[in-house]
C-alpha positions as CSV (number, residue, x, y, z in Angstrom):
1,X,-63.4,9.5,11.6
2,X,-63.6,11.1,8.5
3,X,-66.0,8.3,6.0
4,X,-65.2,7.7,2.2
5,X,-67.5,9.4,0.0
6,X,-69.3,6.3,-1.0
7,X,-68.9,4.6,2.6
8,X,-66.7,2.6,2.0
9,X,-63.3,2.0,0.6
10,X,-63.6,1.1,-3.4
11,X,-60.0,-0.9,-3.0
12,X,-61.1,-3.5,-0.2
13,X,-64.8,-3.1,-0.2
14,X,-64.8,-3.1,3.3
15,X,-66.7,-0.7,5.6
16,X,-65.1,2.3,7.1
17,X,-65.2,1.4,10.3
18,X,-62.3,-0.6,10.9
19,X,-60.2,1.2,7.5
20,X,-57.0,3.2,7.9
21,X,-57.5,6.5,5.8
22,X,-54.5,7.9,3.6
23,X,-56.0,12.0,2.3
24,X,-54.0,13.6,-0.4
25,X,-53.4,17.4,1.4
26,X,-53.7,18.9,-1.8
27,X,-56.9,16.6,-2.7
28,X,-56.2,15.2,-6.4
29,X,-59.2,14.2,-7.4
30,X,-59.1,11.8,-10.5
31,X,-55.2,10.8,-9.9
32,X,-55.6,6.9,-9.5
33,X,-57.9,5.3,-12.2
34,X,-59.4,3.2,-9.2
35,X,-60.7,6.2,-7.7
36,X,-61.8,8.3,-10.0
37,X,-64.2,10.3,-8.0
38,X,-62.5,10.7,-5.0
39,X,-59.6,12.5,-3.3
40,X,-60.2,10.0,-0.4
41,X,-57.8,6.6,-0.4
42,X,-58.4,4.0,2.0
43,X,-56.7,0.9,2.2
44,X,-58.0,-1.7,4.7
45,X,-55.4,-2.4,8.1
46,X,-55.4,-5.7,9.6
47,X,-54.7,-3.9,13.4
48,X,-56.4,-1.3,15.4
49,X,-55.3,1.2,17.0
50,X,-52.1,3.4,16.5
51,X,-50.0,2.4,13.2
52,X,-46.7,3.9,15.2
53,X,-47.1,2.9,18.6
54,X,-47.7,-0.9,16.8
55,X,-44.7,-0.7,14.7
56,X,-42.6,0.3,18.3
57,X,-43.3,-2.7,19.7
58,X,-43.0,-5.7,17.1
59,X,-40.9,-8.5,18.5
60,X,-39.1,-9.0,15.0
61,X,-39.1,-8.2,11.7
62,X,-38.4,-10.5,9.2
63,X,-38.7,-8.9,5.9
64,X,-39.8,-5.4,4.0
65,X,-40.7,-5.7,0.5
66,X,-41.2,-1.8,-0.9
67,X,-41.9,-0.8,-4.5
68,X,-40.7,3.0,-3.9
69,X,-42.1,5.7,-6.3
70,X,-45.6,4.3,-6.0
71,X,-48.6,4.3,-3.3
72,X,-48.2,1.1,-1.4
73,X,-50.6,-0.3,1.3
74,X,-49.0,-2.6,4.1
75,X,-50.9,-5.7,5.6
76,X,-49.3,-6.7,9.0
77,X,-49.7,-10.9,9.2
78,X,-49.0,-11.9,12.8
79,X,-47.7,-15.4,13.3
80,X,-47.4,-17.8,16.0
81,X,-43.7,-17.4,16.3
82,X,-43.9,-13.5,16.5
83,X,-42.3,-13.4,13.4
84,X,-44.1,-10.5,11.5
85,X,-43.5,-10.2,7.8
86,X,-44.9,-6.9,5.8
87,X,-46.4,-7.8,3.0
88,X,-46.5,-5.0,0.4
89,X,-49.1,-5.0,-2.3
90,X,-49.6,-2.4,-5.4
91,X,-52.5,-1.4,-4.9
92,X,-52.8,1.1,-7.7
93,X,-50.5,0.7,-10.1
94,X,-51.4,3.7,-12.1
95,X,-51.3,5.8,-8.5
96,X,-47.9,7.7,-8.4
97,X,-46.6,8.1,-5.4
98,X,-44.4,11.5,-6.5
99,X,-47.9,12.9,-7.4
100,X,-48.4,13.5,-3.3
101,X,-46.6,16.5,-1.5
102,X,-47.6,15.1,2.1
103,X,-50.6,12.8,3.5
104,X,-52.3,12.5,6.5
105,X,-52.9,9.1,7.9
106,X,-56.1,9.1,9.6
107,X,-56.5,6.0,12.2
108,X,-59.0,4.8,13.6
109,X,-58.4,7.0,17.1
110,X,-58.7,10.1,14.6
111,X,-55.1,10.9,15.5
112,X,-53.7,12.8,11.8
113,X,-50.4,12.1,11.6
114,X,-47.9,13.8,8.7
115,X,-45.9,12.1,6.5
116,X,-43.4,12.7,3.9
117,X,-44.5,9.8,1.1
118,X,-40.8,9.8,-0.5
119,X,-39.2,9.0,2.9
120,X,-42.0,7.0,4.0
121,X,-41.0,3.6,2.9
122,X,-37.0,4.4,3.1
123,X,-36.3,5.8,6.5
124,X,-39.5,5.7,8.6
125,X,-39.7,2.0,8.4
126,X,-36.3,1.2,8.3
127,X,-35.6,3.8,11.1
128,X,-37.8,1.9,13.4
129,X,-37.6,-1.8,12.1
130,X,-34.7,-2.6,10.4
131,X,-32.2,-0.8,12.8
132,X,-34.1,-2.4,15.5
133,X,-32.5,-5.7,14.0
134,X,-29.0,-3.9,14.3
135,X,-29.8,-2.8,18.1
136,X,-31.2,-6.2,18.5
137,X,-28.4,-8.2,17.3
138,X,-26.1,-6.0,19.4
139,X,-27.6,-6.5,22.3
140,X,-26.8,-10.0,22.3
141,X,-23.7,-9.6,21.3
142,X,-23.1,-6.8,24.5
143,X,-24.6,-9.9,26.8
144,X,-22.3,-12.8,25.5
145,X,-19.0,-10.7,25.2
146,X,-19.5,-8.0,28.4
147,X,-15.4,-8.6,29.0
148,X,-14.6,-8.1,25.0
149,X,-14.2,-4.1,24.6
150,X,-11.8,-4.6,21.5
151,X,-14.6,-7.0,19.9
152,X,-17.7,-4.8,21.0
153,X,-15.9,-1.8,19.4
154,X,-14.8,-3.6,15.8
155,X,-18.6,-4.7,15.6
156,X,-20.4,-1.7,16.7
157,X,-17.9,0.2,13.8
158,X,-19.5,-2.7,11.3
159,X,-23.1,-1.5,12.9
160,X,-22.4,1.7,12.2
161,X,-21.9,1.5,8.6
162,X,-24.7,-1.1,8.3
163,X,-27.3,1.4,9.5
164,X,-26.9,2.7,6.1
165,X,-27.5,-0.4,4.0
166,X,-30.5,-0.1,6.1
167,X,-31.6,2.6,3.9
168,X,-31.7,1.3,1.2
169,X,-31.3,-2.0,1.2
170,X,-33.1,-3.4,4.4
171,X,-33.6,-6.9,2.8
172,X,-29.7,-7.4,3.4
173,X,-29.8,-7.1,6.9
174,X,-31.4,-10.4,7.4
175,X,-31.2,-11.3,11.4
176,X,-29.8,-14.7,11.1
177,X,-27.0,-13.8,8.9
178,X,-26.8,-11.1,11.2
179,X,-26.4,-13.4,14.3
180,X,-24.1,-15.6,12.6
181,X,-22.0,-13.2,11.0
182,X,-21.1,-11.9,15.0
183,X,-20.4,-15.2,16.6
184,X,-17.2,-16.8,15.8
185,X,-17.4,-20.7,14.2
186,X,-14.8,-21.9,16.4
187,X,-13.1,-20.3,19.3
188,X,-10.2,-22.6,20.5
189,X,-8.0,-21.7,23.6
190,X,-5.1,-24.1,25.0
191,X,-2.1,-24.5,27.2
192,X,1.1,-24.0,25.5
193,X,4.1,-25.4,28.3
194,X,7.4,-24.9,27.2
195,X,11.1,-25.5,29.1
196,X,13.6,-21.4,28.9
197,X,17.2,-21.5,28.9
198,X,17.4,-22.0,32.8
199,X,15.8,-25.2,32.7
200,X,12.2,-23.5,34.4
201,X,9.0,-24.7,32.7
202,X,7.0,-21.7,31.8
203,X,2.7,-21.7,30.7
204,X,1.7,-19.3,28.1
205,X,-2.3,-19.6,26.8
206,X,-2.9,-20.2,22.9
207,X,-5.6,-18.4,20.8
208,X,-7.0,-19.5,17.6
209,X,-10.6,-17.9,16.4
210,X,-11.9,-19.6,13.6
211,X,-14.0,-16.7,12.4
212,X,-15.9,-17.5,9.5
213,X,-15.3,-19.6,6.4
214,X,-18.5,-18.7,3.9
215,X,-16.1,-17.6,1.3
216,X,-12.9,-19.8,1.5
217,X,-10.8,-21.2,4.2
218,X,-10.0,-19.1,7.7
219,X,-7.2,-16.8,6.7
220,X,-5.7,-14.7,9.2
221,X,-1.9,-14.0,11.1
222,X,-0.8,-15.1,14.5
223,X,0.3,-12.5,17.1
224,X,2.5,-13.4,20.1
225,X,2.4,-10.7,22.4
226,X,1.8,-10.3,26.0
227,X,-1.5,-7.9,25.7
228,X,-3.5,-11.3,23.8
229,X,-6.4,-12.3,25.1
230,X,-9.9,-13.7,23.4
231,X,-11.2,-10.5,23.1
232,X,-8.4,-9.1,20.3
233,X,-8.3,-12.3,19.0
234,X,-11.9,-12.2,18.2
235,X,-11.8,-8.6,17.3
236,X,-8.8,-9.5,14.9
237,X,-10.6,-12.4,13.0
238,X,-13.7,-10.4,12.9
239,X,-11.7,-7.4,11.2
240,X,-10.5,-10.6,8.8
241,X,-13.5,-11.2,7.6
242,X,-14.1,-8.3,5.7
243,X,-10.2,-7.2,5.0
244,X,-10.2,-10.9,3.1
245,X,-13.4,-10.1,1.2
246,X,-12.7,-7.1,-0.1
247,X,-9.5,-8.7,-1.7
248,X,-11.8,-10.8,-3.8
249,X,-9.4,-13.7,-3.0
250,X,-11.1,-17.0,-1.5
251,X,-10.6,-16.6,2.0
252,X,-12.4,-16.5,5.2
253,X,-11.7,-14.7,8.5
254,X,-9.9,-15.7,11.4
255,X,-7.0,-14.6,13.9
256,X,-4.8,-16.5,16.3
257,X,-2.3,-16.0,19.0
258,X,-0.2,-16.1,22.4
259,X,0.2,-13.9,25.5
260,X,4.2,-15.0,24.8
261,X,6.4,-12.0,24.3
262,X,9.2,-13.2,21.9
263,X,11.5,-9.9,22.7
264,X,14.2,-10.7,24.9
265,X,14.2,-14.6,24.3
266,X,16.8,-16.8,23.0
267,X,16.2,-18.3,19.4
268,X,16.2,-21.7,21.3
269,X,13.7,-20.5,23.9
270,X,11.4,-18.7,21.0
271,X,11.9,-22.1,19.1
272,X,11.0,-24.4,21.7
273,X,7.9,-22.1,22.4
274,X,6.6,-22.3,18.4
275,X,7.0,-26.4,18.7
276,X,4.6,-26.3,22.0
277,X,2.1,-24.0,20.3
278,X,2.0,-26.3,17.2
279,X,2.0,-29.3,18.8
280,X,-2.0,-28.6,19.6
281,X,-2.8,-26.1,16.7
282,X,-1.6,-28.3,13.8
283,X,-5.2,-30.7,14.6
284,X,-6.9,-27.3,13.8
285,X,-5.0,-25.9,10.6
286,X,-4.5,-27.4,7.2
287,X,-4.2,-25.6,3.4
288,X,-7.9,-26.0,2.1
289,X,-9.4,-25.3,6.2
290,X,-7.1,-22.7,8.0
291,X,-3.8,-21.3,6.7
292,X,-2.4,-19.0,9.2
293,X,0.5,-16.6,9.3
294,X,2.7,-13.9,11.2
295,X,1.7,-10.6,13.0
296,X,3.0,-8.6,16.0
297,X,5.7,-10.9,17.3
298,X,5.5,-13.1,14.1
299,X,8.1,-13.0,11.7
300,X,9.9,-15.3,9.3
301,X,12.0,-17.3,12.2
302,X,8.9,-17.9,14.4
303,X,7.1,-18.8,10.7
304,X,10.3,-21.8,9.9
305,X,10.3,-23.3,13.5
306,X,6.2,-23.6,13.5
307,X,6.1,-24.7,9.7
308,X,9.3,-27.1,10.5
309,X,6.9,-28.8,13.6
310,X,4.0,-29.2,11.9
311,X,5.6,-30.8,9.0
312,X,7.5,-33.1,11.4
313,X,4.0,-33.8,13.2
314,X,1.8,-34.4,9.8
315,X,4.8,-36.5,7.9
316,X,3.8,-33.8,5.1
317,X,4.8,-30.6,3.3
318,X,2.4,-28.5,2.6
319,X,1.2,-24.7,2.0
320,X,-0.3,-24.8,5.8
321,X,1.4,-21.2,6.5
322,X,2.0,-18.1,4.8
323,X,4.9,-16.1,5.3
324,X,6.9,-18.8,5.0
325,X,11.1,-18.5,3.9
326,X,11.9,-18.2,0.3
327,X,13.7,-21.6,0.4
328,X,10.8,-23.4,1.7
329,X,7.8,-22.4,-0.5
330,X,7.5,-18.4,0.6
331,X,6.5,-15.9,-1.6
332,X,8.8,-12.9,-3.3
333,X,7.2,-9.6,-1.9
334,X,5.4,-10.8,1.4
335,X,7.9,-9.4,3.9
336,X,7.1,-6.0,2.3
337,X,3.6,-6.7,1.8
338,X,1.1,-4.9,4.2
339,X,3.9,-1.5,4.1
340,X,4.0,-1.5,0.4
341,X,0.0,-2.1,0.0
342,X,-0.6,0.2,2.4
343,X,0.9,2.9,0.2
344,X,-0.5,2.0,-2.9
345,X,-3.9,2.2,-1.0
346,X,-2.7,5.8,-0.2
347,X,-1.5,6.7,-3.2
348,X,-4.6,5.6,-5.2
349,X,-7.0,7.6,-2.7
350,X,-4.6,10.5,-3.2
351,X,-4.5,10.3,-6.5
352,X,-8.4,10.2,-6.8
353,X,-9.0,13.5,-5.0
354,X,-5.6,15.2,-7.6
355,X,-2.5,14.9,-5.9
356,X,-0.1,12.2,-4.7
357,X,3.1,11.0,-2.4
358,X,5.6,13.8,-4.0
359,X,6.9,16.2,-1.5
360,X,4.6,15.1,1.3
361,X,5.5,14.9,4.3
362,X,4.8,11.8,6.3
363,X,4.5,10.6,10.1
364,X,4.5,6.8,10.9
365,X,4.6,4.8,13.8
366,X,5.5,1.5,14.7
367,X,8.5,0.1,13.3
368,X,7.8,-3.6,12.5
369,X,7.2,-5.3,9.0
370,X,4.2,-2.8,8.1
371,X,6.2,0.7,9.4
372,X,9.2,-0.1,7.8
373,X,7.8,-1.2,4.3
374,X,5.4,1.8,4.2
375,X,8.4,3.8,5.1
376,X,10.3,2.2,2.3
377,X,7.6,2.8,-0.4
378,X,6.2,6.4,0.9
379,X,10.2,7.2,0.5
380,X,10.2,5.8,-3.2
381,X,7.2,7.5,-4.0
382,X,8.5,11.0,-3.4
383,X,7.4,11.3,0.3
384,X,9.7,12.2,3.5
385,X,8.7,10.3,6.3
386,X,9.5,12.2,9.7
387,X,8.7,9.8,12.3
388,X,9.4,5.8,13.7
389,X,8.5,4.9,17.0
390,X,8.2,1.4,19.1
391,X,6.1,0.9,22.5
392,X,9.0,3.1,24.3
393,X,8.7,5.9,22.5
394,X,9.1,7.7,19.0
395,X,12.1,9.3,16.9
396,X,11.8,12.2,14.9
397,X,14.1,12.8,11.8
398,X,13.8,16.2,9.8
399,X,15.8,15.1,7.3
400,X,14.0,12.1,7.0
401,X,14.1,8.5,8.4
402,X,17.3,6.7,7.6
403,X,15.6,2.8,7.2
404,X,19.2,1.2,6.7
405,X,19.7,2.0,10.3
406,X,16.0,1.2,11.0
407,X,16.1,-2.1,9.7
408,X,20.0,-2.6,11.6
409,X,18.3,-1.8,14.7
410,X,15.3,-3.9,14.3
411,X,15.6,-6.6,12.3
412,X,19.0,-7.2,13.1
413,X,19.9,-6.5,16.5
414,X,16.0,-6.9,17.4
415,X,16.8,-3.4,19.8
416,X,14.5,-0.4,20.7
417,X,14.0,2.4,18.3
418,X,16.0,5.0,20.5
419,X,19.3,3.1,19.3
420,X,18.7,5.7,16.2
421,X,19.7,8.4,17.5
422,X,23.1,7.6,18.8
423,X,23.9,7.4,14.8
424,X,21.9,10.8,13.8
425,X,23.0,13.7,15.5
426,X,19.7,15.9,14.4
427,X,17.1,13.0,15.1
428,X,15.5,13.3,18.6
429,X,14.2,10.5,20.7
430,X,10.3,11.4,22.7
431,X,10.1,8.2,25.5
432,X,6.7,7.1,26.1
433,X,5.0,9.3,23.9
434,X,3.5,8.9,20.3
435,X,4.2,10.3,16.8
436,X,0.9,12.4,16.3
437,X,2.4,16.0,17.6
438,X,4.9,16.4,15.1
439,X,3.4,18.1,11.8
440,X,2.8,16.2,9.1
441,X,0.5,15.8,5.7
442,X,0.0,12.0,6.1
443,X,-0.3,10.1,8.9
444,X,0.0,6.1,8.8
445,X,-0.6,4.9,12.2
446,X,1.2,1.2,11.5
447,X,1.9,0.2,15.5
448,X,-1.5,-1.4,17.0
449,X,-5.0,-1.0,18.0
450,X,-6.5,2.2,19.6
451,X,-2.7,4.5,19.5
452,X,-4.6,7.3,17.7
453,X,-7.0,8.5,20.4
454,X,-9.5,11.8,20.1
455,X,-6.3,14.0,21.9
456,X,-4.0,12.8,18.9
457,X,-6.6,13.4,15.7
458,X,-6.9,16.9,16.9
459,X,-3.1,17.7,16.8
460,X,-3.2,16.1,13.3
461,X,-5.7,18.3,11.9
462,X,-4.2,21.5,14.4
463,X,-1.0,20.8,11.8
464,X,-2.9,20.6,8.5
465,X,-2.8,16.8,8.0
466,X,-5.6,15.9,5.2
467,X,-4.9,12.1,4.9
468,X,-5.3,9.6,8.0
469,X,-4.4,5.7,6.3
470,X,-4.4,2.6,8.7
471,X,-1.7,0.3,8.9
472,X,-2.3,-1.3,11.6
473,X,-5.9,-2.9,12.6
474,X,-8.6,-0.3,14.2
475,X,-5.5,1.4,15.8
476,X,-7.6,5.0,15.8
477,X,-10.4,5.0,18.3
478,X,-14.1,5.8,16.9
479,X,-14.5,9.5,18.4
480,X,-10.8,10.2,16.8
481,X,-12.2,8.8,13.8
482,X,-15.5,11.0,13.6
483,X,-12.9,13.9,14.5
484,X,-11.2,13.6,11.5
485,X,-13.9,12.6,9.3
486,X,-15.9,15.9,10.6
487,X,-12.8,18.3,9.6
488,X,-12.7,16.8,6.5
489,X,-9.2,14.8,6.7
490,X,-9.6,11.6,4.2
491,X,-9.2,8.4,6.6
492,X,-9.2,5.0,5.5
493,X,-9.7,2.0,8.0
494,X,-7.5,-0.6,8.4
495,X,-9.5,-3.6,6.7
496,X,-8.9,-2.1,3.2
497,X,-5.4,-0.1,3.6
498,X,-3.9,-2.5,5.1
499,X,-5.0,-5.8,3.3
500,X,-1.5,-6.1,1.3
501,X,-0.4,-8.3,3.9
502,X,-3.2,-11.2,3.2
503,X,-3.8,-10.2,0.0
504,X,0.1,-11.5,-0.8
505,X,-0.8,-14.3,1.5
506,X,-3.6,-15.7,-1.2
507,X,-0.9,-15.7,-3.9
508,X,1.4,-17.3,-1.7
509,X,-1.5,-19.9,-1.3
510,X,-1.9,-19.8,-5.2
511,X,2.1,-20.3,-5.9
512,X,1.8,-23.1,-3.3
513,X,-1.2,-24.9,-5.1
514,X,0.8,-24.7,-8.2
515,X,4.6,-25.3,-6.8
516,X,5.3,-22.5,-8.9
517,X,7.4,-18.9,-7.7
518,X,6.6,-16.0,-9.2
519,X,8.9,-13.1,-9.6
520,X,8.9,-10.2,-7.7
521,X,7.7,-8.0,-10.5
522,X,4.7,-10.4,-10.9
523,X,3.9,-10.2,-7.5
524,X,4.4,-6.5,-6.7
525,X,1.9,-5.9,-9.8
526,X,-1.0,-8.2,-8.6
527,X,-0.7,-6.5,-5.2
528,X,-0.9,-2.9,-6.4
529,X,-4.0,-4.1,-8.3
530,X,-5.7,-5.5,-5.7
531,X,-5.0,-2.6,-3.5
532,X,-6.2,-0.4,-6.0
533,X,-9.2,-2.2,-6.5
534,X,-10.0,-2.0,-2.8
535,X,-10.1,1.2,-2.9
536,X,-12.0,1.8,-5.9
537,X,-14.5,-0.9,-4.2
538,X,-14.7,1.5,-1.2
539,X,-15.3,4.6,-3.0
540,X,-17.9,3.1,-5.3
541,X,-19.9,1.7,-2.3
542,X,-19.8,4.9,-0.4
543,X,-21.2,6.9,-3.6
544,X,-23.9,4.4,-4.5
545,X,-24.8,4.5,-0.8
546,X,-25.1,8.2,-0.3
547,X,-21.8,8.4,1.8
548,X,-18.9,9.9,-1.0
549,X,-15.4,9.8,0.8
550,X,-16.7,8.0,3.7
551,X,-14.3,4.7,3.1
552,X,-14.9,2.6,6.1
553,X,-18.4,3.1,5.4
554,X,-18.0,1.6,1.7
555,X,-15.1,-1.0,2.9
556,X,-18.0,-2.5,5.7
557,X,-20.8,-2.7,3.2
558,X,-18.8,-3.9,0.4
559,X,-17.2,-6.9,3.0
560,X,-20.5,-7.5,4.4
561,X,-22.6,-7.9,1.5
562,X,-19.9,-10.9,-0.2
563,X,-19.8,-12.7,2.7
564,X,-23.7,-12.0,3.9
565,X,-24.5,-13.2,0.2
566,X,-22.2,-16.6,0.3
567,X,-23.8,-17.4,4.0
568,X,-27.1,-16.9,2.7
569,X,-26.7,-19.6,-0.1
570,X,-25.2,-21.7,1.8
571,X,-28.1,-22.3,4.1
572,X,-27.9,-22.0,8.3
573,X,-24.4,-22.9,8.5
């Protein structure tokens, strides 16, 4: 061990013998007031033996308090409940840490051990404790939800982005805010009986995920569909946490569902159905706890008939769901909502990197609520959308989608999306394939979860597309995601381009709370603004955190941090 020139260390006044040494390479002498006459700094350690190895196997780490820019000393504390808390103390005020090129860390095994000082305290320590919080905290979530893929992917996408925060802001990634922020509040599953047309009683399950409420009351859509099942519930109201914080609006997170498939039933039978499910979720629902509203399967007639029961079960009106009919309390603009926000998301990203809708061409799939409002607005904005599709199949239109017919086949009849072409002659029909091949400059993927898989984001960027904007939620898998992303196409996730839909739900909620209507003009504007402020919420979280363009990475910070915040303050919750 090399000794300190006056034997021992002038900051401690403790012997050498059980002192971790930190030598300038270059040997400054005279640099630090308090040691004037050395080039040797040593700064007592409360452990023995290797500083690394010790730091691989801590149990926990609770906090990391870093003055960066200046030589800082860290004192490990162990206490009884393995918790271990680095305390960091200025040693030397007047010692600037910039004034060092590299160090050696001698310990007490004589092991020299390089180190960068700038990166010391921002990526070696939160490389190997603060991620180890992220790993940790995944872990348990792997072991409590091994049958939830859907979930396990939306968090691990979160994870991702919070690995930068770690970075730079470790102090954020507190582990119980961490735990709690991954474990729903209330998970509620229940038998929903109901009599068909032929007189046969038929059993469909019932999903509500009460997802968290630090920041307003659980705010999330229902979706009947047979593919429901806890796991994309929970994914869904997870995914609503964030999309409803980065409106700014008061609202928590949560999602809610059947495995009931509405296509093909009666109006009776898809009636009867709604006044089961109600008859248990109304004890769970109210305006100022949990405001639901629609989704896949969802629309304004399964809206009236569950609004109409629990109204006849709580002997009240009130503005328990969103979506509702203009006659009964609904909001101008909602229909068109999520479509028309999703473009104004669009066009404000495109508009930030110097170009726009105009002459564009454009590939969408799905044709619900979100496809055909995005195909509405793209259209106004100067755009030519090519494609439609449903779960059959796609159609592809070179002269551009007629949505008349669209909205004929789907909103009317309630048919399949090959009915298009027996009306257009030029239009084509694909069965059981999706829209990705055809050539495009924009794709909006508006159907469901995972349809955009690593196969389909290289044909997008084969044909030149530079802009990738999710309608739907997390419907482009994470390796078709890092595709894009790595050949430099602009793609925005789903929980800020496609927040239109609750964003027009919160000023449905504020029209309710002041039995006012707004017009359409009023509502269309908020929207854009909110939309617009999204993204410019995204971008400005991606640039302060080193990540520019990188949007999901600033739309998970920025959600995280609001809600992380109101949890904190409001105490373990």
């Amino acid at each position: 061990m090399l000794p300190c020139k006056s034997g021992h260390c002038r900051v401690c006044a403790k012997s050498t013998s059980d002192t971790m040494y930190f030598i300038c390479s270059y040997g400054y002498p005279n640099t630090c007031p308090a040691h004037e006459d050395t080039s040797i700094y040593c700064f007592r350690s409360h452990f023995f033996g290797c500083f690394h190895s010790y730091i691989r196997v801590v149990y926990r780490i609770r906090t990391i308090a870093a003055t960066v820019g200046y030589f800082i000393p860290f004192s490990l504390q162990h206490f009884a409940n393995r918790l271990l808390i680095f305390k960091c103390t200025m040693v030397a005020p007047n010692c600037n840490f910039h004034k060092f090129s590299s160090f050696f860390i001698i310990l007490p095994n004589d092991l020299p051990v390089y180190i960068n000082p700038v990166l010391y305290l921002t990526q070696f320590f939160t490389k190997e404790v603060t991620m180890t919080n992220l790993d940790t905290v995944l872990e348990i979530v792997k072991k409590r939800n091994p049958n939830d893929p859907e979930f396990l992917q939306a968090v691990e996408e979160v994870f991702e982005s919070l690995n930068v925060v770690a970075q730079v802001h470790p102090e954020q990634l507190d582990e119980d805010v961490l735990l709690r922020m991954v474990e729903p509040e209330r998970q509620i599953i229940f038998r929903v009986p109901w009599v068909d047309d032929n007189g046969k009683t038929q059993v469909n399950r019932g999903f509500r995920v009460q997802f968290n409420s630090a920041i307003g009351p659980y705010k999330g859509g229902l979706r009947f569909h047979p593919s429901v099942n806890i796991s994309i519930i929970k994914f869904l109201g997870f995914e609503q946490v964030f999309k409803n914080s980065l409106t700014t609006l008061p609202m928590g997170g949560g999602k809610g569902g059947s495995d009931f498939d509405p296509k093909g039933k009666s109006d009776g039978e898809v009636m009867r159905f709604c006044q089961s499910f109600m008859n248990e979720l109304y004890r769970h629902i109210g305006p100022n706890t949990d405001v639901p509203a629609g989704d896949i399967g969802v629309g304004g007639r399964e809206i009236g008939y569950l609004f109409g029961q629990y109204k006849r079960i709580r002997d009240e009106w009130s503005g328990v769901l969103t979506g509702k009919g203009l006659s009964y309390g609904g909001s101008l603009g909602r229909t068109e909502a999520t479509g028309y926000g999703l473009c104004y998301f669009t066009e404000a990203m495109l508009k930030d990197k110097g170009t726009s809708f105009e002459g564009k061409k454009v590939v969408i799939s799905g044709s619900g609520n979100v496809a055909i409002y995005a195909c509405q607005k793209a259209t106004e904005l100067g755009a030519t959308v090519l494609t439609m599709s449903d779960s059959n199949g796609f159609i592809y239109d070179p002269n551009g989608i007629d949505l008349d017919t669209v909205k004929e086949i789907k909103e009317v009849r309630r048919g399949r999306i090959k009915e298009y072409v027996d009306s257009h002659p030029l239009a084509t029909y694909t069965p059981n394939e999706r829209p990705w091949s055809i050539p495009c400059d924009i794709a909006l993927p508006c159907a469901t979860q995972n349809e955009l898989d690593l196969e389909d984001a290289k044909k997008l960027v084969a044909s030149n597309c530079f802009c990738v904007c999710e309608g739907a939620n997390m419907p482009t898998t994470p390796d078709a995601i890092h595709y894009l992303m790595s050949n430099g196409v602009l793609y925005a996730p789903g929980k800020a381009s496609n927040a239109g839909g609750v964003a027009c739900s919160g000023l449905e909620m504020s029209q309710n709370a002041e039995h006012l209507s707004w017009t359409l003009e009023e509502v269309d504007k908020k929207l854009k603004g909110i939309m617009v402020s999204i993204f410019e919420t995204c971008r400005d979280t991606a640039m302060e955190y080193g990540r520019p363009d990188e949007y999901v990475v600033g739309a998970n910070i920025a959600g995280f941090l609001k809600v992380a915040d109101a949890m904190k303050a409001q105490g373990c919750v």
